[in-house]
C-alpha positions as CSV (number, residue, x, y, z in Angstrom):
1,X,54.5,95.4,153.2
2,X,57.2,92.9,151.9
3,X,56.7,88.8,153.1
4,X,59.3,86.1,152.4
5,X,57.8,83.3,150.8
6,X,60.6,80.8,150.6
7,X,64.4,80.9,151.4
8,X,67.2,78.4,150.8
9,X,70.6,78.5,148.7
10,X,71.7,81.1,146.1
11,X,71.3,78.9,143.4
12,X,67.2,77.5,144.1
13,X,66.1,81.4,145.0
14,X,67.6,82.4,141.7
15,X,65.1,80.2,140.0
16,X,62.2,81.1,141.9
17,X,63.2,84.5,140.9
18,X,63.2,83.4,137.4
19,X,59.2,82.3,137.4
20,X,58.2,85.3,139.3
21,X,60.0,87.2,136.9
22,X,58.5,85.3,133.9
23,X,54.9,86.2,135.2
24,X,56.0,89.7,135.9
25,X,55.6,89.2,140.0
26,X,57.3,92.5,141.9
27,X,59.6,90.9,144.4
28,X,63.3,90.8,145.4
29,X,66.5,88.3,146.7
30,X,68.5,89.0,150.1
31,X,70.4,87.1,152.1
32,X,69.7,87.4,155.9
33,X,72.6,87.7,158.7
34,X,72.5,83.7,159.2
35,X,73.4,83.1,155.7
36,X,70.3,81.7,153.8
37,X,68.8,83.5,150.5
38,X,65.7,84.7,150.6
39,X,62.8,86.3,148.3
40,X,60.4,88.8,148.9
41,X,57.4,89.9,147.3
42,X,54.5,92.4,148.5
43,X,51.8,91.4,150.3
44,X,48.7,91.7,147.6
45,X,51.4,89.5,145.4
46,X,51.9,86.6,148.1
47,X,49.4,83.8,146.7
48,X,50.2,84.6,142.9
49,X,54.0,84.0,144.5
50,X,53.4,81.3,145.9
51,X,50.9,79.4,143.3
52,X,54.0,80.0,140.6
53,X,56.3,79.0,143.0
54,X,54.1,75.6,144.2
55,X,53.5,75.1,140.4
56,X,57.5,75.0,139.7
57,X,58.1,72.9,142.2
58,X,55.5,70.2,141.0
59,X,56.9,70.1,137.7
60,X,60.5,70.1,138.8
61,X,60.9,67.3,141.5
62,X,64.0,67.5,142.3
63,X,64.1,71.2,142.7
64,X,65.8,71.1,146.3
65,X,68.3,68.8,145.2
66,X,71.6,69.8,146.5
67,X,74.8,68.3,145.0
68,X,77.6,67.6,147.8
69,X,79.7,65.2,145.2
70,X,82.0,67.1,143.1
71,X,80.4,69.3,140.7
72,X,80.2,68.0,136.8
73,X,83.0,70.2,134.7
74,X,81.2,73.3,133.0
75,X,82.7,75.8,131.0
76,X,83.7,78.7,133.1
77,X,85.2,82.2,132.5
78,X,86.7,82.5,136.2
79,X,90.0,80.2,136.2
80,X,90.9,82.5,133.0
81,X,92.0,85.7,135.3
82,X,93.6,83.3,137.6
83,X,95.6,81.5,134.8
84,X,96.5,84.5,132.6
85,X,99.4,85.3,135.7
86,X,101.8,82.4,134.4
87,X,100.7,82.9,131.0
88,X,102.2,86.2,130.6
89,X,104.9,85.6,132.9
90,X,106.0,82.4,131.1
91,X,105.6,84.1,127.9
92,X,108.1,87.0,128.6
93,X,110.5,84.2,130.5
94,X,110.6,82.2,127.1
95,X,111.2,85.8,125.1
96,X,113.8,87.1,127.8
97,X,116.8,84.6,128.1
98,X,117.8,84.3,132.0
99,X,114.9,85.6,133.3
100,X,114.7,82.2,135.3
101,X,117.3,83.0,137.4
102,X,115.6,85.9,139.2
103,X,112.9,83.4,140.2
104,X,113.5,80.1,140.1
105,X,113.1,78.2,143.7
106,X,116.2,77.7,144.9
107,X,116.3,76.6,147.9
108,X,119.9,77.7,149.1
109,X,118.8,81.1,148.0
110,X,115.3,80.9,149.8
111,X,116.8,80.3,152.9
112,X,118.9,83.2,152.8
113,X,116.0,85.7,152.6
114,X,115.3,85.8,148.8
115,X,111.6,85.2,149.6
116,X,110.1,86.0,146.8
117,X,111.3,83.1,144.6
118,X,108.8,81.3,146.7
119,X,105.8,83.5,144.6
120,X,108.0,84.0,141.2
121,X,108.6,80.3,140.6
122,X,104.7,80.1,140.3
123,X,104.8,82.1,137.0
124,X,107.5,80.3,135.5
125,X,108.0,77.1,133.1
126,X,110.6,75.2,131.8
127,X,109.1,74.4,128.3
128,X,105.5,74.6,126.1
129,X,104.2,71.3,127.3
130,X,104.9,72.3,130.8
131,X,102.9,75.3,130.4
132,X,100.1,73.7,128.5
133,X,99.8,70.8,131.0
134,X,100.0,73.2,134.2
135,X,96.9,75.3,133.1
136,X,95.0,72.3,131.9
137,X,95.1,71.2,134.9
138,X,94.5,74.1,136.4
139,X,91.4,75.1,134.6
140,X,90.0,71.9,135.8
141,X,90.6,72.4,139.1
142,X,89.6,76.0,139.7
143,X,86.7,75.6,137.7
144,X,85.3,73.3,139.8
145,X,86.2,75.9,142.6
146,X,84.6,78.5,141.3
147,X,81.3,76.7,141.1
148,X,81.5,76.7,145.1
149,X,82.2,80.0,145.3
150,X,84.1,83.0,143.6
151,X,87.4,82.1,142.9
152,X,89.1,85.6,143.5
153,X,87.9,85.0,147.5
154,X,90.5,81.6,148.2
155,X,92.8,82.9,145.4
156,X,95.2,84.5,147.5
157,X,95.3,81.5,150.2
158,X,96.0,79.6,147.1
159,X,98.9,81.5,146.1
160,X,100.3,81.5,149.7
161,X,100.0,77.5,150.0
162,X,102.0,76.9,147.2
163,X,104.4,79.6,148.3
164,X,104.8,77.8,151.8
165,X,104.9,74.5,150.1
166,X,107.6,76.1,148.5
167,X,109.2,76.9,151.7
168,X,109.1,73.6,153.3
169,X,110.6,71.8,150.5
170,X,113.3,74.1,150.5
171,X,114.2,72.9,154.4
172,X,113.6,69.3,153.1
173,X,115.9,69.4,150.1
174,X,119.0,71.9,150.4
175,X,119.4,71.5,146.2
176,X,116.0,71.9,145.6
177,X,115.5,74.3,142.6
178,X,111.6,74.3,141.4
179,X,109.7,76.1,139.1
180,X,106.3,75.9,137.4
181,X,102.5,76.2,138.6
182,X,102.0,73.2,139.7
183,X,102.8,73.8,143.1
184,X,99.8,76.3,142.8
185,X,97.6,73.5,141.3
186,X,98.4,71.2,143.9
187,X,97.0,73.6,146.4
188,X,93.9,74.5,144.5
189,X,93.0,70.7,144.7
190,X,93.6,70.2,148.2
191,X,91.4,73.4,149.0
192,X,88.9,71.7,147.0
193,X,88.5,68.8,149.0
194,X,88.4,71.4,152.3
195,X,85.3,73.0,150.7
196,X,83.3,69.8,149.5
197,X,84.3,68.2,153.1
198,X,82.9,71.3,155.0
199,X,79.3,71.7,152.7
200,X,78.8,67.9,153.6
201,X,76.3,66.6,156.8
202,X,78.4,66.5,159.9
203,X,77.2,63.3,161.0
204,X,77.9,61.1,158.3
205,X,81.9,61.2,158.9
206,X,82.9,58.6,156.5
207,X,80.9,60.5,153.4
208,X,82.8,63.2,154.3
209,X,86.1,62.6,153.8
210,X,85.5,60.8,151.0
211,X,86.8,64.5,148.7
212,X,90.1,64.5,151.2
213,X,90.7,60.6,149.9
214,X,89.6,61.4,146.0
215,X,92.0,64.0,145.5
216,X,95.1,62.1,147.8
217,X,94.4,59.8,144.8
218,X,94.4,62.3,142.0
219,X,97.5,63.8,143.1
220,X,99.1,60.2,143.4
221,X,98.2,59.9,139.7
222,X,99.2,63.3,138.4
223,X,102.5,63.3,141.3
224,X,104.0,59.9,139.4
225,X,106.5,61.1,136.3
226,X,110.0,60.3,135.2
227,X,112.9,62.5,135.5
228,X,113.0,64.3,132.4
229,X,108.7,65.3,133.4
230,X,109.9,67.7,136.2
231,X,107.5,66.3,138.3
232,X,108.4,67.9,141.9
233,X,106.6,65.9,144.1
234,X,107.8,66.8,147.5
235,X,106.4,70.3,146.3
236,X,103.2,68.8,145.2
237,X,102.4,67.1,148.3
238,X,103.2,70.0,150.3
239,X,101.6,72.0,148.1
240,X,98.3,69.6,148.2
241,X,98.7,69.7,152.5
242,X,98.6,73.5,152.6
243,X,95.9,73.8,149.9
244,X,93.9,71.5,152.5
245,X,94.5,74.1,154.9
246,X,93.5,77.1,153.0
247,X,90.3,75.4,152.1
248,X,89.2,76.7,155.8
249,X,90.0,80.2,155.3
250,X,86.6,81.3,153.6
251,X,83.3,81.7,155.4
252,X,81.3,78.7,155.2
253,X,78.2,81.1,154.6
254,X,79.7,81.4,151.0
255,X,79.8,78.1,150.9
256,X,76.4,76.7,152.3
257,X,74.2,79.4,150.7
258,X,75.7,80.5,147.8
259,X,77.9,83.7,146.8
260,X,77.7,86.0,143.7
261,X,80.5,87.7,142.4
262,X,80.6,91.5,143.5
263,X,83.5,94.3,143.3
264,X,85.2,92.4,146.5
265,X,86.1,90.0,143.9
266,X,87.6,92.8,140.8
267,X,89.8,94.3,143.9
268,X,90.9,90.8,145.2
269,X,91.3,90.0,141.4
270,X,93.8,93.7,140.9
271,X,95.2,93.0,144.3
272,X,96.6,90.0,143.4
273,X,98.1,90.6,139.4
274,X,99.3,93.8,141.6
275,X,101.2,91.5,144.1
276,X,102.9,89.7,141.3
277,X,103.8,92.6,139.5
278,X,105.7,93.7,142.7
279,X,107.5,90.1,143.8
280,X,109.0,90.0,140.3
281,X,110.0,94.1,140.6
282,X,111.8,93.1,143.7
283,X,113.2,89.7,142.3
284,X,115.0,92.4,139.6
């Protein structure tokens, strides 16, 4: 017969796993229907479980330690799927002459029914540093996304933010002609501060928007740029106001207990290049 011994976040039944593992204790992680993580282990294995697991804990005081701050920047391989999309799309704009044309955001062509421009002017760049600068920023920011959660899950919200950001500046500005993944940046960050606001305690309302008001100041600071920067900030604001929305689109389970990355993810991942692939077939 199997008994749960502990249950909590993703993360902290990962490392109990680890030392029952090390001392070669049967056992095994589920999540239950509520959310939480929990471990198993057979019934003959229970105090050995639980001895390792006391014995951890002793030595490790601040094993239940949850961060709700912004997570510390770590190296991470999941913004790198997400950012290869205006990669290759910039690189084949900069080889192909014109290619701009077909997708640029313009907003007198947006309003007559040329939709797509509001998805191709993701992918596109007007030089190297605007490139460069769009997915250093970018890494940043979806890095510290995908330590919530898998990226590939609030991806495609993402994408739509900036596309409706898009949209709206077009009504603002008739001669508003954008391009550039910034406007998907901008919506990354404010989805960001959705998710930190939503893991923090309810009651403390002042803590909690605390992430809302950090990254209305980081966009302040990266929104501010001369005239020869390109910095659309009408389309960054929006962009940052949708991306606040999105930020509510994922299940809070993921976010509260923790969520591995599973095939869901490879076939949100394909979905998406897929999408792309077909706005800029129907922008030719």
């Amino acid at each position: 017969m199997e008994v749960c011994i502990e249950q909590g976040v993703l993360r902290i039944i990962k490392d109990f796993s680890l030392v029952l593992s090390s001392q070669k204790i049967s056992h095994f992680v589920l999540q239950n229907s509520l959310g939480p993580w929990e471990i198993f282990v057979y019934e003959e294995d229970v105090y050995a479980a639980e001895t390792q697991i006391a014995l951890y804990k002793q030595e490790n005081p601040d094993w239940d330690k949850e961060t709700v701050a912004l997570p510390m920047l770590r190296p991470s391989t999941q913004p790198l799927w997400f950012l290869l999309i205006p990669v290759l799309c910039t690189f084949f704009q900069f080889s192909n002459y014109g290619v701009e044309n077909f997708g640029i955001a313009d907003a007198s062509r947006i309003l007559k029914g040329e939709w797509w421009r509001l998805f191709t002017a993701q992918t596109l760049h007007s030089s190297n540093y605007h490139l460069v600068s769009n997915l250093l920023t970018g890494y940043f920011v979806f890095s510290l996304i995908s330590f919530k959660m898998p990226l590939a899950r609030i991806a495609p919200f993402i994408v739509l933010a900036a596309a409706l950001a898009n949209l709206e500046t077009a009504f603002l500005m008739k001669n508003y002609f954008s391009l550039g993944f910034s406007s998907t940046v901008f919506a990354g960050l404010g989805a960001l501060a959705t998710l930190e606001v939503r893991v923090l305690k309810r009651e403390n309302f002042s803590r909690r928007i605390v992430p809302w008001f950090a990254v209305f100041l980081l966009a302040v600071f990266l929104g501010i740029g001369d005239e020869t920067s390109k910095v659309d900030i009408p389309g960054h604001f929006f962009g940052l106001i949708m991306g606040a929305i999105a930020g509510f689109a994922p299940s809070k389970k993921w976010l509260r207990w923790g969520e591995p990355i599973g095939k869901l993810d490879v076939f949100i991942v394909l979905a998406i290049y897929a999408f792309f692939a077909l706005v800029w077939q129907v922008a030719f």
